[in-house]
TIZA-984695 format. One line per 5 residues: number of its first residue (from 0); their letters; for each residue x, y, z of N, C-alpha, C. Coordinates in steps of 0.05 Angstrom, whole numbers. Example, Ala and Ser with C-alpha at 12.3 -4.5 7.8 and 13.67 -1.06 7.14 Angstrom:
0 = as = 264,-114,156,246,-90,156,264,-66,156 | 257,-45,142,273,-21,143,258,1,157
end
This chain:
0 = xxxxx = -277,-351,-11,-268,-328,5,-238,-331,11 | -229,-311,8,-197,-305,15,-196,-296,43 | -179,-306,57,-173,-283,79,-144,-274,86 | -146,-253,92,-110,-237,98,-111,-241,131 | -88,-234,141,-73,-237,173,-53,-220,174
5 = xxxxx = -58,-193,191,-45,-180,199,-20,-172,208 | 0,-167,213,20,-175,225,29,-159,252 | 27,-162,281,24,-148,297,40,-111,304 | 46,-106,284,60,-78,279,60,-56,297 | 37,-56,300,33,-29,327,21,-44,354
10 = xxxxx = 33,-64,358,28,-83,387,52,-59,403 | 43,-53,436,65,-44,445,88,-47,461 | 82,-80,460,106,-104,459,113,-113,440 | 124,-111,419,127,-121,392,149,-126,395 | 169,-109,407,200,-105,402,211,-131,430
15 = xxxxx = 190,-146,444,201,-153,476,221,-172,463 | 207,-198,451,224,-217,435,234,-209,408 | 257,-211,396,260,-197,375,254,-212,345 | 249,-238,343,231,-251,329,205,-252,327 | 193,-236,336,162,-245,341,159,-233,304
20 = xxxxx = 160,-212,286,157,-216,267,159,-238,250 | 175,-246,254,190,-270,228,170,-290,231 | 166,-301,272,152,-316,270,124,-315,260 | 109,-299,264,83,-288,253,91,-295,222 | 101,-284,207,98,-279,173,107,-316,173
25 = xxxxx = 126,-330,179,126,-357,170,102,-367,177 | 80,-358,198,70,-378,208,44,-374,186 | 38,-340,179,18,-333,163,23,-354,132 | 45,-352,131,50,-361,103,41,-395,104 | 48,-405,126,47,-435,129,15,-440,133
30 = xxxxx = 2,-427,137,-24,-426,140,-50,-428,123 | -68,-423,132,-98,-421,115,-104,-397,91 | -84,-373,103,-92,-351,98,-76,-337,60 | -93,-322,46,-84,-319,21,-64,-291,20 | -59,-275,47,-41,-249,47,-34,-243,75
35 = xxxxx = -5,-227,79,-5,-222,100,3,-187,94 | -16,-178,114,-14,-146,113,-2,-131,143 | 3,-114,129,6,-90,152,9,-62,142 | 8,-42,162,7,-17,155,30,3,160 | 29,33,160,51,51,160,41,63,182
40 = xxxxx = 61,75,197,56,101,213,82,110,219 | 92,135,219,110,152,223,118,159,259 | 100,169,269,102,188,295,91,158,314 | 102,135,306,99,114,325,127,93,329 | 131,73,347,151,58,341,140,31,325
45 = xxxxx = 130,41,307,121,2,282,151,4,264 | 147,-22,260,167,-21,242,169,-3,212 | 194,9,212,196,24,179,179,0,146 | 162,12,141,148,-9,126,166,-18,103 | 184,-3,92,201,-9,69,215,-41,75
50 = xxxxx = 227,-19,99,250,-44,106,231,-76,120 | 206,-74,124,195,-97,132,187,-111,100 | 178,-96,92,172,-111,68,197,-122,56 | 220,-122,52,242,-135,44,243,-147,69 | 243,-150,89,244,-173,110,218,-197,105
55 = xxxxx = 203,-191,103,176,-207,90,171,-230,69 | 190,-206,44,193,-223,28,213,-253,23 | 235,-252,43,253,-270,59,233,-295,73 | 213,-282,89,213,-296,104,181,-317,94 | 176,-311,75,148,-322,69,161,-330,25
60 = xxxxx = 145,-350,23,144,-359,-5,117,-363,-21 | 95,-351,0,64,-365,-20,53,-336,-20 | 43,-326,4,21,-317,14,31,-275,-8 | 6,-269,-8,1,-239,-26,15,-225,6 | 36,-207,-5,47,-190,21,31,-160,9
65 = xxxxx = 8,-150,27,-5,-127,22,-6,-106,40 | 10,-83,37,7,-65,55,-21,-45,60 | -26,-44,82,-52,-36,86,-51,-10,116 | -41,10,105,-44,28,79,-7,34,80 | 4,41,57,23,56,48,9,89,51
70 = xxxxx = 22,113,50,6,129,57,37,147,37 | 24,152,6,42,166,-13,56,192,-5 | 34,198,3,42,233,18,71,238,34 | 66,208,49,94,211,72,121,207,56 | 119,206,31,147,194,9,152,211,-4
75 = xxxxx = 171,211,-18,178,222,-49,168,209,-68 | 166,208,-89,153,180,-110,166,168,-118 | 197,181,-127,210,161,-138,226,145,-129 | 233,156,-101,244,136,-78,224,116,-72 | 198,116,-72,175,100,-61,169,80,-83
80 = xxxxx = 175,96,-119,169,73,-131,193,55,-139 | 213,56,-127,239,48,-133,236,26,-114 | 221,28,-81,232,15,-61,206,-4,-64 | 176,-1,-73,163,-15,-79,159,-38,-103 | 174,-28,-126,191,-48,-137,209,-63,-136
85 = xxxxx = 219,-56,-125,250,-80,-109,224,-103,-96 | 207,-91,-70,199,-102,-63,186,-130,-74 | 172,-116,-100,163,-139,-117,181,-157,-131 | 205,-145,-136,224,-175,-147,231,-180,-123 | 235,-176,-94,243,-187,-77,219,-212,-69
90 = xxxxx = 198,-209,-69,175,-227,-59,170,-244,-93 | 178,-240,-113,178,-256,-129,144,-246,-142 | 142,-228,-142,117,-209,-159,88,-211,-136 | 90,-212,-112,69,-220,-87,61,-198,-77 | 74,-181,-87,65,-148,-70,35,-133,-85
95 = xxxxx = 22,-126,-65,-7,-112,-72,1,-77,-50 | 4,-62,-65,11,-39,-49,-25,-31,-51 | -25,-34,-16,-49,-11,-16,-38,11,-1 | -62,34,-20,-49,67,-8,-67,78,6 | -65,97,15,-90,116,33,-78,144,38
100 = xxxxx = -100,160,56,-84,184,63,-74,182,88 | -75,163,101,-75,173,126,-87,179,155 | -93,182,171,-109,188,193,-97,215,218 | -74,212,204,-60,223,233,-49,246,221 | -50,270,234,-31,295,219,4,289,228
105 = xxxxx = 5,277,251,29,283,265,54,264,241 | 37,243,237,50,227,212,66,243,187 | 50,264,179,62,283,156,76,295,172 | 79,308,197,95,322,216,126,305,208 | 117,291,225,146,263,223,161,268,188
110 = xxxxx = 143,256,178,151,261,152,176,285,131 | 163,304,152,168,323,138,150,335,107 | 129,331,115,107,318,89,103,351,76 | 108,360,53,91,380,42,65,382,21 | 56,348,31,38,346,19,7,349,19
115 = xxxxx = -13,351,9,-37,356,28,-50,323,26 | -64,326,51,-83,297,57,-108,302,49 | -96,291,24,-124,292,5,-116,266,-14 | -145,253,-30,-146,236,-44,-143,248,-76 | -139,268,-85,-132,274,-99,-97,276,-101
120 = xxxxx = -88,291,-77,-63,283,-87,-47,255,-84 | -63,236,-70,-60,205,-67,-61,200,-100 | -77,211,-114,-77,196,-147,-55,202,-162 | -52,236,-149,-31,243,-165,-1,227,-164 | 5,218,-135,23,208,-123,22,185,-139
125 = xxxxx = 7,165,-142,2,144,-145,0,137,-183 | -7,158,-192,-2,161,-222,28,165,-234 | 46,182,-209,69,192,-215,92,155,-211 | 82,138,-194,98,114,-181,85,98,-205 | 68,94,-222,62,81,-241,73,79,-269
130 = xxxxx = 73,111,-272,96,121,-301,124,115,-293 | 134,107,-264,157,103,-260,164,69,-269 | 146,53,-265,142,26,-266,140,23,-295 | 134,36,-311,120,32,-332,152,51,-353 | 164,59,-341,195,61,-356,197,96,-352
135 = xxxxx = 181,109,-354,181,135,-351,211,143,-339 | 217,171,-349,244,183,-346,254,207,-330 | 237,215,-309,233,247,-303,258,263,-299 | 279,243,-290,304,261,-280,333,263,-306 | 317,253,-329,332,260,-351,363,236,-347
140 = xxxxx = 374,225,-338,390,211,-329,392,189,-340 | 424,177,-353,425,151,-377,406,136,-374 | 404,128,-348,380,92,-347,353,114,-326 | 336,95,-325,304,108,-310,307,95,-280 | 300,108,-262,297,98,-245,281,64,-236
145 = xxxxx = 298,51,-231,296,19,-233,294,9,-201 | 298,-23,-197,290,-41,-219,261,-28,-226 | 255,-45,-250,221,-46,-257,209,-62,-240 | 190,-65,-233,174,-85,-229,170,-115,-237 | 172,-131,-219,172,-168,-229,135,-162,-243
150 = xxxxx = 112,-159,-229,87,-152,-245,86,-129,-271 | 76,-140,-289,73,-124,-314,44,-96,-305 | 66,-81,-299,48,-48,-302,54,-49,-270 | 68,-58,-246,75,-56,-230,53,-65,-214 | 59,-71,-186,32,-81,-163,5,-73,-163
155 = xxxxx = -14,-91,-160,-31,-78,-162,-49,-60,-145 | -56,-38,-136,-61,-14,-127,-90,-21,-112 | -91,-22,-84,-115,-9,-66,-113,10,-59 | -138,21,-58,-149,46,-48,-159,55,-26 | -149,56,0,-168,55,20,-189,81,10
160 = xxxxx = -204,79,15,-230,101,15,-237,109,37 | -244,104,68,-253,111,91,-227,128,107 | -234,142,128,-211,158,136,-212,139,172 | -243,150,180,-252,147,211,-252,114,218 | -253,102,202,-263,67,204,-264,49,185
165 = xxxxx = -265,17,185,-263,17,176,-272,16,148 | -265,9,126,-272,11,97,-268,-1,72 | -286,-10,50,-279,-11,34,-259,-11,12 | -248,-31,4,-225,-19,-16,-227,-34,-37 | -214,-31,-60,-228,-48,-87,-195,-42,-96
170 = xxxxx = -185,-64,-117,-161,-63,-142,-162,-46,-165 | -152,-26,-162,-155,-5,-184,-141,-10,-211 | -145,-10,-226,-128,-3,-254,-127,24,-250 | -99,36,-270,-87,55,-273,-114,80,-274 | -130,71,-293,-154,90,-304,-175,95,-277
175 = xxxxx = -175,71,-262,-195,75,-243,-186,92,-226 | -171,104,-217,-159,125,-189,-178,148,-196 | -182,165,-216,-195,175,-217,-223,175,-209 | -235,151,-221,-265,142,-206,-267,134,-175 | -243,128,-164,-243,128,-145,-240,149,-125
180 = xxxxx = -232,169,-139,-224,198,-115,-255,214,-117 | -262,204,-144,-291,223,-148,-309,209,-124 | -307,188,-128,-327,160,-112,-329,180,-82 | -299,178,-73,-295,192,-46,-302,213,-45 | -297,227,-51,-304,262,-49,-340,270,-59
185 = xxxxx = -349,250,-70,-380,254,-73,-390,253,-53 | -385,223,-31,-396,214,-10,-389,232,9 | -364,247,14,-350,263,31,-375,290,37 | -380,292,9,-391,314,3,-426,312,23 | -431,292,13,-459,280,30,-462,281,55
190 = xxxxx = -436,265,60,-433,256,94,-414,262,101 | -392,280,110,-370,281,116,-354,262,138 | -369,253,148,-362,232,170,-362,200,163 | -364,194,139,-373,170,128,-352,172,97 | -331,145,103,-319,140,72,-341,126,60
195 = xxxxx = -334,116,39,-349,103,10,-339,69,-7 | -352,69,-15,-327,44,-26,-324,38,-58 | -303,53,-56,-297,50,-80,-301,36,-112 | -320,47,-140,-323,38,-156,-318,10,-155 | -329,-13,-167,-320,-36,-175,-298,-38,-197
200 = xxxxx = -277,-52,-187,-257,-53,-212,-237,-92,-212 | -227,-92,-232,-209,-113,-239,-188,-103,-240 | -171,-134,-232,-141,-123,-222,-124,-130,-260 | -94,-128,-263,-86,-139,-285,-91,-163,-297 | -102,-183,-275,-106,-207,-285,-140,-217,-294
205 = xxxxx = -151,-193,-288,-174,-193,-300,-200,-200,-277 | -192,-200,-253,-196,-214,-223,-218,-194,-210 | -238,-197,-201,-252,-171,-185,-238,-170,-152 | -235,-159,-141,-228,-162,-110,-243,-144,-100 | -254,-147,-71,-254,-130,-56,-251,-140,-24
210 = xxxx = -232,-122,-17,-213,-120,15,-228,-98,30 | -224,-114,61,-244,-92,80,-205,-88,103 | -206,-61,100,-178,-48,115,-186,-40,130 | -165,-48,160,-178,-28,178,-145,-17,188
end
């Protein structure tokens, strides 16, 4: 068994001492534990997740840095797959981006989001940040939007599946997002109040995982 450690992000003393992050992520890293995570939120004071994750990667040398959840909708893609690659040569290829939709409307508010909170357009999002990793060219422009990725085919991709609590999440390959939005939206369909958990899948390295996000 693996286990991940959180990093206290939406504590509402976080900011009293102004180290308390650093100390947390060295101490996660110095520790038992195989990842250290945290999540996004917009219409709160947590830290901007970009800029923590390049602080992260500084401050730790072992442990999987996994965001739990990135939330695509709130981004552009190619700003998101630009800054989630850096991230990965910055941590030295350690980054596991997990995505989701979200929970909160006020979040896309903040955002400025014209996107819908849906798991469908999470794939789409998330298909569009992959062809970017993978060299793709959309803005016609001499070089592609860079760096690439230190991981071959870029980080590897969770899914949160649950909206209300918490849930299941599994390592998707490129091909699986699809089985995974279907996965969701079947169960949605059944139970509307109840996520699902996501198809079984292997990561690039051939690895099964499965992570419980809350």
């Amino acid at each position: 068994m693996r286990l991940g450690m959180t990093l206290p992000v939406m504590e509402p003393d976080l900011w009293e001492q102004p180290d308390t992050l650093e100390r947390w992520a060295r101490a996660i890293d110095a520790g038992p534990y195989a990842s250290l995570c945290f999540g996004e939120r917009m219409a709160f004071d947590n830290p901007e997740t970009m800029t923590l994750l390049g602080a992260v990667s500084a401050w730790t040398t072992r442990v999987r840095l996994v965001t739990t959840v990135v939330v695509p909708q709130l981004h552009r893609p190619l700003p998101l797959a630009k800054a989630l690659a850096t991230a990965d040569r910055l941590s030295h290829g350690r980054l596991t981006a997990g995505l989701g939709i979200g929970g909160r409307v006020e979040d896309y508010r903040a955002a400025q989001s014209d996107y819908d909170q849906t798991y469908g357009e999470l794939a789409r999002l998330a298909t569009a940040l992959q062809d970017v990793w993978r060299g793709a060219n959309p803005t016609g422009a001499a070089r592609p939007v860079g760096p690439s990725p230190l991981q071959d085919g870029g980080p590897p991709l969770l899914v949160g599946v649950a909206e209300s609590r918490a849930g299941d999440a599994a390592v998707l390959a490129p091909a699986d997002l699809g089985q995974a939005v279907e996965a969701v939206e079947q169960a949605r369909a059944v139970d509307p109040g109840r996520g699902a958990a996501a198809p079984a899948a292997r990561d690039s390295r051939g690895v099964a995982h499965r992570y419980h996000l809350s």
